[in-house]
PyMOL CGO cylinders between C-alpha atoms (Angstrom):
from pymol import cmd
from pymol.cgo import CYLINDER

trace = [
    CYLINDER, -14.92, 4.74, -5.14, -11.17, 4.15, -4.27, 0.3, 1, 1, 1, 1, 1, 1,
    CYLINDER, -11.17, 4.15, -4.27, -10.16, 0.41, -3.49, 0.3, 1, 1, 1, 1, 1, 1,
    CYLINDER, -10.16, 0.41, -3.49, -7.57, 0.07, -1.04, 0.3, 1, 1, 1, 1, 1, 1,
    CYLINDER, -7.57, 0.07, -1.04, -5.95, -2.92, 0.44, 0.3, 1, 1, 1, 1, 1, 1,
    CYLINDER, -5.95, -2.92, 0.44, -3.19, -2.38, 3.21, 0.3, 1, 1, 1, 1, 1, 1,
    CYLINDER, -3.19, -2.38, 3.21, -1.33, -4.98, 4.28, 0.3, 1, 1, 1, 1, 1, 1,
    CYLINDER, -1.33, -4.98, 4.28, 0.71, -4.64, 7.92, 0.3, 1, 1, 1, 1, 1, 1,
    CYLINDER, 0.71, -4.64, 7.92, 1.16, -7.12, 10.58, 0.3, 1, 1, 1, 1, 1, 1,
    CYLINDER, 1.16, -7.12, 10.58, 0.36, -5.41, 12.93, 0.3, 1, 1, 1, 1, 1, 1,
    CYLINDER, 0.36, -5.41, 12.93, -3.71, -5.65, 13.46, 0.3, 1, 1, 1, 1, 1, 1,
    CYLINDER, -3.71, -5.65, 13.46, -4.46, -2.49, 15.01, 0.3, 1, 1, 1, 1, 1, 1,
    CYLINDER, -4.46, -2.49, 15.01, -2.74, -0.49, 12.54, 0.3, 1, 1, 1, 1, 1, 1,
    CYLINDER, -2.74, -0.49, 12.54, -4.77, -2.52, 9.99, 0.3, 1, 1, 1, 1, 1, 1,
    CYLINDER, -4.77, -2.52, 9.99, -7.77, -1.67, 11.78, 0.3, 1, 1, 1, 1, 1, 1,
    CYLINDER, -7.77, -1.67, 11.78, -7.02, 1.83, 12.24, 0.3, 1, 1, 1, 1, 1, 1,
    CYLINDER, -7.02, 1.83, 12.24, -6.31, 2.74, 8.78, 0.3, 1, 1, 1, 1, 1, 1,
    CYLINDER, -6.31, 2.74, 8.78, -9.68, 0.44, 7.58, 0.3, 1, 1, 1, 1, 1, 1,
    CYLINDER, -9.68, 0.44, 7.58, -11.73, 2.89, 9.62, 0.3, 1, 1, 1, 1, 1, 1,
    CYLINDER, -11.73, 2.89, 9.62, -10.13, 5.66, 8.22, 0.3, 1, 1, 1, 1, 1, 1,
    CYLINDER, -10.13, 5.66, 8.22, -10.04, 5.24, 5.10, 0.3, 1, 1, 1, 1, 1, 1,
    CYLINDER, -10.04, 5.24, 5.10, -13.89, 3.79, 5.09, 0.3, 1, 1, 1, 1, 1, 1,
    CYLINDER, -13.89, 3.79, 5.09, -15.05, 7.16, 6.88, 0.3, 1, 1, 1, 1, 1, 1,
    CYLINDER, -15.05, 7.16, 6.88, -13.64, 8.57, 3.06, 0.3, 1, 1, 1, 1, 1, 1,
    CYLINDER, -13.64, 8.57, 3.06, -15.86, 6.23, 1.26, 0.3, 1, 1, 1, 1, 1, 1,
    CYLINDER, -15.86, 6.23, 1.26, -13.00, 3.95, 0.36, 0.3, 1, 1, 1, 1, 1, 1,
    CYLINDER, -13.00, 3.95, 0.36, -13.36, 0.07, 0.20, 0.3, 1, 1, 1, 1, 1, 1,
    CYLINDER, -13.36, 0.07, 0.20, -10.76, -1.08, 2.45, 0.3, 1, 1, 1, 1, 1, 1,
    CYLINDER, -10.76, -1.08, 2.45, -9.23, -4.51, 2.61, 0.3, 1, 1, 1, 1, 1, 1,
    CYLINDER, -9.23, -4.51, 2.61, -7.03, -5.91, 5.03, 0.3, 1, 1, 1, 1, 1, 1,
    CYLINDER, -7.03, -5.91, 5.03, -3.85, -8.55, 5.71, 0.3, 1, 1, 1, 1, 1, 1,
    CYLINDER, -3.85, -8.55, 5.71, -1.70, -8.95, 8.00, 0.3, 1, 1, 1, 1, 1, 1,
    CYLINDER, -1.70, -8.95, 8.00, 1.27, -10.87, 5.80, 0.3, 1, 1, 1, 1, 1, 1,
    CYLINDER, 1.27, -10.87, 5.80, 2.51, -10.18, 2.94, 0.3, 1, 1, 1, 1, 1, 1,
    CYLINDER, 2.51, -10.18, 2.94, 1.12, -13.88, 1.29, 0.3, 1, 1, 1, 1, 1, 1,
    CYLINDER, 1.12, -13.88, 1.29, -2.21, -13.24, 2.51, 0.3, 1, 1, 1, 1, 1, 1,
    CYLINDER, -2.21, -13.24, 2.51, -1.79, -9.48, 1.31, 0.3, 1, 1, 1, 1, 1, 1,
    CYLINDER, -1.79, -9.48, 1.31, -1.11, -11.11, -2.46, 0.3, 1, 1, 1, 1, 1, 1,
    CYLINDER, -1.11, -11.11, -2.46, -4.41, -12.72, -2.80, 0.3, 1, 1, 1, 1, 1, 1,
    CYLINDER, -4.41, -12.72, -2.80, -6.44, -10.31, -1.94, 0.3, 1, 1, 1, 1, 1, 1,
    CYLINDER, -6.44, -10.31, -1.94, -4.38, -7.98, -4.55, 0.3, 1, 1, 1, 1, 1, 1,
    CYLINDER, -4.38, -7.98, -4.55, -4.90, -10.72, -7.20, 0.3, 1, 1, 1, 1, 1, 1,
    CYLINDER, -4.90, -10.72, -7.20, -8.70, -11.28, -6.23, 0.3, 1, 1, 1, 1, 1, 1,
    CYLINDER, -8.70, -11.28, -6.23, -9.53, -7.90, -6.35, 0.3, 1, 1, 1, 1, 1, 1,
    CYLINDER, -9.53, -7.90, -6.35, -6.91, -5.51, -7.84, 0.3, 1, 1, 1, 1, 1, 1,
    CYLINDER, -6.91, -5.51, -7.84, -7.12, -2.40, -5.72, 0.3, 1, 1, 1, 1, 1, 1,
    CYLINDER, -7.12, -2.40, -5.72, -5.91, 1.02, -7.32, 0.3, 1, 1, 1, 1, 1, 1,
    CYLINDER, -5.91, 1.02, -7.32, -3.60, 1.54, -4.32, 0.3, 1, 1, 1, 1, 1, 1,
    CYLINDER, -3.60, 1.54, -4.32, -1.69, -0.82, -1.29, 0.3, 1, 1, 1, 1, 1, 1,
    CYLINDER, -1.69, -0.82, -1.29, -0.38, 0.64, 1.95, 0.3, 1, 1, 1, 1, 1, 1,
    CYLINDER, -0.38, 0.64, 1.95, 2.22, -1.78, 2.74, 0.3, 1, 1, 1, 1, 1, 1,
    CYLINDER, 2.22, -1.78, 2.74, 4.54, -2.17, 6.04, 0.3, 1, 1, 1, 1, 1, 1,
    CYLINDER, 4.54, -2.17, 6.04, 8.20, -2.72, 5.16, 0.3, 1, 1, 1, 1, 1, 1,
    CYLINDER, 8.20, -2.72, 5.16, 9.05, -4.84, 7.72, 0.3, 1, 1, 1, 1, 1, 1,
    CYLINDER, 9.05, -4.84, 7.72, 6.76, -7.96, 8.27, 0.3, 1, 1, 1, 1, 1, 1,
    CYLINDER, 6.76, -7.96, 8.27, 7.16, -12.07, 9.30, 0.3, 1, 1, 1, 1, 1, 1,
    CYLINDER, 7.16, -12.07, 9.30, 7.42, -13.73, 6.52, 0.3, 1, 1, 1, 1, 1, 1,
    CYLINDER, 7.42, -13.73, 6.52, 7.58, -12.56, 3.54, 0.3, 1, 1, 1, 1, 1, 1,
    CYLINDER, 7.58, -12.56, 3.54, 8.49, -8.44, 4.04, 0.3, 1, 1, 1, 1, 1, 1,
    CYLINDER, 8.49, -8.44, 4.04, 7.13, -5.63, 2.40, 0.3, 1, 1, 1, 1, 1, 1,
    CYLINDER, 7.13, -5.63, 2.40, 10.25, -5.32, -0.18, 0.3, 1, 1, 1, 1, 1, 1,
    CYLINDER, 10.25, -5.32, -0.18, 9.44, -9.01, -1.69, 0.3, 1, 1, 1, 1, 1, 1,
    CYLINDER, 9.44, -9.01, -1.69, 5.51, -8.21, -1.03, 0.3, 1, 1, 1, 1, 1, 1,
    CYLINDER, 5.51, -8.21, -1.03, 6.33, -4.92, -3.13, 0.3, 1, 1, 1, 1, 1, 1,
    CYLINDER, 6.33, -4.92, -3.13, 8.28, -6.71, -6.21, 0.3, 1, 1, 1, 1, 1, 1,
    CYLINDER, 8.28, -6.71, -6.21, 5.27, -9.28, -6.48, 0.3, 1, 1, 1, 1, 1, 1,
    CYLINDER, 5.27, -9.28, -6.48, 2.47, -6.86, -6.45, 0.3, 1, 1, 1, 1, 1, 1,
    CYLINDER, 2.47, -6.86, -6.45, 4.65, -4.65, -9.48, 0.3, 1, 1, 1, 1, 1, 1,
    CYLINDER, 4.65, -4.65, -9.48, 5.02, -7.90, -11.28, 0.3, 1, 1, 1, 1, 1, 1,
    CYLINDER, 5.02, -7.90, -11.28, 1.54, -8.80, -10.85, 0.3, 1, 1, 1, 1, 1, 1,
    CYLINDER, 1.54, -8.80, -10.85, -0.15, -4.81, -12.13, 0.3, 1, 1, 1, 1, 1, 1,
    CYLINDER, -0.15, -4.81, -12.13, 2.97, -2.33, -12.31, 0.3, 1, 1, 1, 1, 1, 1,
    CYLINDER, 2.97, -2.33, -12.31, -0.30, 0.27, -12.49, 0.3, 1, 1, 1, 1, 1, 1,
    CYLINDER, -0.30, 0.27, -12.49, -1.04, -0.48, -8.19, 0.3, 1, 1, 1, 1, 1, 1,
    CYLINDER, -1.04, -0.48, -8.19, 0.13, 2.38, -6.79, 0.3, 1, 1, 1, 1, 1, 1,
    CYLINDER, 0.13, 2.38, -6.79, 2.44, 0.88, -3.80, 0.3, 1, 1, 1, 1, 1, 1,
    CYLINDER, 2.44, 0.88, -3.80, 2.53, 3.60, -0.42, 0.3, 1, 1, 1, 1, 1, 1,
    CYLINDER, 2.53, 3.60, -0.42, 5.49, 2.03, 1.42, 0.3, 1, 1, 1, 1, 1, 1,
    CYLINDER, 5.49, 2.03, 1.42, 4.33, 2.78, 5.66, 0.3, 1, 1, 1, 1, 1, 1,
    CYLINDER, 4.33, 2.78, 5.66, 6.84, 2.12, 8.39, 0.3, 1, 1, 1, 1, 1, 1,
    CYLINDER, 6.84, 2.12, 8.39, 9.37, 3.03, 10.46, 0.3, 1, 1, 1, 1, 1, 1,
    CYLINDER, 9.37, 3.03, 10.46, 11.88, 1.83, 8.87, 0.3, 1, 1, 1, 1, 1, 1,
    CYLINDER, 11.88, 1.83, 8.87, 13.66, 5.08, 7.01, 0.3, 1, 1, 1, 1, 1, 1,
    CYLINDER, 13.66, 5.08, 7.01, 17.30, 4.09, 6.29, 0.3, 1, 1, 1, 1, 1, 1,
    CYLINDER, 17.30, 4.09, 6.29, 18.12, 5.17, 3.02, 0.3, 1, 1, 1, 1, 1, 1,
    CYLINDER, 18.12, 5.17, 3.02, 19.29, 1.84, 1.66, 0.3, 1, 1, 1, 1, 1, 1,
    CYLINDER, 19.29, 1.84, 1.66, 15.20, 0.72, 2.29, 0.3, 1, 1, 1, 1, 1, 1,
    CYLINDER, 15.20, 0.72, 2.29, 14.03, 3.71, 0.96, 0.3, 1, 1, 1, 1, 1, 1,
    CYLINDER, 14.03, 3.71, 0.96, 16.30, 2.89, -2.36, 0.3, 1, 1, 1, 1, 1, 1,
    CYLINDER, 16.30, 2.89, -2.36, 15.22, -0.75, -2.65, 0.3, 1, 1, 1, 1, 1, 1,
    CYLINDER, 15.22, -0.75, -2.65, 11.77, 0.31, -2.47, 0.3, 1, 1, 1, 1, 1, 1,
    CYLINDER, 11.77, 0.31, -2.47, 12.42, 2.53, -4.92, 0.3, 1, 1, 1, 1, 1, 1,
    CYLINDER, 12.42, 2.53, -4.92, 14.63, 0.48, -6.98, 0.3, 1, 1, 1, 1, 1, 1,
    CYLINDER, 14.63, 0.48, -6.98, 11.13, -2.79, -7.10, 0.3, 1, 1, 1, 1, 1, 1,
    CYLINDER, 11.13, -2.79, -7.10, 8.27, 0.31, -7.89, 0.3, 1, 1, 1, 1, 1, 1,
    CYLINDER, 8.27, 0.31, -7.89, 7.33, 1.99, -4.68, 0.3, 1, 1, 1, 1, 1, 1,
    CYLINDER, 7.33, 1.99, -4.68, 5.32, 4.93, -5.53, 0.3, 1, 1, 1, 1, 1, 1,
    CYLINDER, 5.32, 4.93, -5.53, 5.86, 7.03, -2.06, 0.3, 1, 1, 1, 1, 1, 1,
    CYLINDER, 5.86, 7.03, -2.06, 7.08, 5.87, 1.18, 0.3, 1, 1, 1, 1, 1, 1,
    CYLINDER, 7.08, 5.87, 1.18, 5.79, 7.54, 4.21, 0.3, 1, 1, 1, 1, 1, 1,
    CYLINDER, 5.79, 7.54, 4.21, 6.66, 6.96, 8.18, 0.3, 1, 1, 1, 1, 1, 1,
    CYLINDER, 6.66, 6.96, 8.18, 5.22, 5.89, 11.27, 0.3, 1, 1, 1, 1, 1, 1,
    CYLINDER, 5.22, 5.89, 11.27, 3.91, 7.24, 13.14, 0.3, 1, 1, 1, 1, 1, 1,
    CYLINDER, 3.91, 7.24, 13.14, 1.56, 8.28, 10.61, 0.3, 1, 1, 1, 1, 1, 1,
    CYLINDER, 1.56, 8.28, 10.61, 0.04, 11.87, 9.59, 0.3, 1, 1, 1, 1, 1, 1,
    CYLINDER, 0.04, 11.87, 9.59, -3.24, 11.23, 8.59, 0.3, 1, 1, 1, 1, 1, 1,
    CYLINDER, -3.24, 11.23, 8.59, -3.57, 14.67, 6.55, 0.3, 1, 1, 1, 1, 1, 1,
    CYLINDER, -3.57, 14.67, 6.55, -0.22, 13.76, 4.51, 0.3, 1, 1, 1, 1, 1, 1,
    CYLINDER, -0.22, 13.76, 4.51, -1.00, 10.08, 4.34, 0.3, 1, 1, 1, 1, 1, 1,
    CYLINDER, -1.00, 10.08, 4.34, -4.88, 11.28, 3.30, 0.3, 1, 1, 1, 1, 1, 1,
    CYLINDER, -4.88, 11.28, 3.30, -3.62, 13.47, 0.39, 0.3, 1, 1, 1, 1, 1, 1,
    CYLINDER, -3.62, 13.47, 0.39, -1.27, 10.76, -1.24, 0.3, 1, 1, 1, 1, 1, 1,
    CYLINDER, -1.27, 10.76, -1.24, -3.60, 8.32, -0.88, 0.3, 1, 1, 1, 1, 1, 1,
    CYLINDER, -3.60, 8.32, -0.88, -6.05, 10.19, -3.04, 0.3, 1, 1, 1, 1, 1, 1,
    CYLINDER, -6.05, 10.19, -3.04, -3.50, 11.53, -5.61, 0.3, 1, 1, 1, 1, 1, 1,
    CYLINDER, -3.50, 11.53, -5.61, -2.19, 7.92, -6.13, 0.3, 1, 1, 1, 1, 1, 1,
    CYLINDER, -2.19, 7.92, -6.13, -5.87, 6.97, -6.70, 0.3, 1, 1, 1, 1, 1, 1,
    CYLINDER, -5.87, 6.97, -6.70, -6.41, 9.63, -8.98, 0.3, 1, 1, 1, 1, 1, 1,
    CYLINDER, -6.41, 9.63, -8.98, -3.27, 8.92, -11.12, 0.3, 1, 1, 1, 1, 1, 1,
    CYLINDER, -3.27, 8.92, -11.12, -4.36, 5.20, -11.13, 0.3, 1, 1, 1, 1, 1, 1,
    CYLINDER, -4.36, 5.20, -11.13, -7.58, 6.13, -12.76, 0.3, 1, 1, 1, 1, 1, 1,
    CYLINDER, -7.58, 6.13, -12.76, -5.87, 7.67, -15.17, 0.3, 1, 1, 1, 1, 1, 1,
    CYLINDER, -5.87, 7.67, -15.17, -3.45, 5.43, -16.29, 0.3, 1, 1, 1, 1, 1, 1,
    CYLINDER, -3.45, 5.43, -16.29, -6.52, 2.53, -16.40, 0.3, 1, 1, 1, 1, 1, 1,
    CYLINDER, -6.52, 2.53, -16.40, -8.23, 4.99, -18.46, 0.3, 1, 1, 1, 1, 1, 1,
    CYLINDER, -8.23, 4.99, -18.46, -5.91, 5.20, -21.07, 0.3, 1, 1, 1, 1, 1, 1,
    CYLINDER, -5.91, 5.20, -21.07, -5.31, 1.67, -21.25, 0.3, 1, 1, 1, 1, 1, 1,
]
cmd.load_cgo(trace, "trace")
């Protein structure tokens, strides 16, 4: 069973992407800052993160370079609607593994979800 954590501050977004993602028999966590987002990660290393770029606080580009430091293997889904290409190339540049904009398509978002879980179990299997 996939572990997910995503981390937004916005709540219902949080909420909506719990529910969806626990209707696919995922374990979902939520934060809503990028601080709070970090101990859950550390507490209970999920396989992948859907993480908002732009959050209070601490944003999604420093939340992203902690969580890589912390497992490189957490597959990092970048959400927002941020898409200027200088974001897209830091996120790139600290580990992202896929970046995908709001507002969201749930089949697309669905699919990489899944093959970023399956590639995780494979790279924890052969380590």
């Amino acid at each position: 069973m996939a572990k997910l954590v995503v981390i937004d501050d916005d709540k219902d977004t949080c909420e909506y992407l719990k529910e969806f993602f626990e209707q696919r028999k995922c374990v979902v966590l939520t934060a809503n800052s990028g601080a709070d987002g970090l101990l859950i990660i550390k507490a209970q290393k999920p396989d992948v993160v859907l993480l908002d770029v732009k959050m209070e606080g601490m944003s999604g580009l420093e939340t992203l370079k902690e969580i890589k430091n912390f497992d490189p293997a957490i597959k990092v889904i970048m959400v927002t609607v941020a898409s200027d290409q200088e974001t897209r190339e830091k996120a790139t540049e600290f580990g992202a593994d896929d970046f995908i904009k709001k507002p969201l398509n749930t089949g697309y978002l669905e699919g990489t979800v899944s093959l970023k879980v399956s590639k995780f179990s494979k790279e924890r299997r052969k380590s």
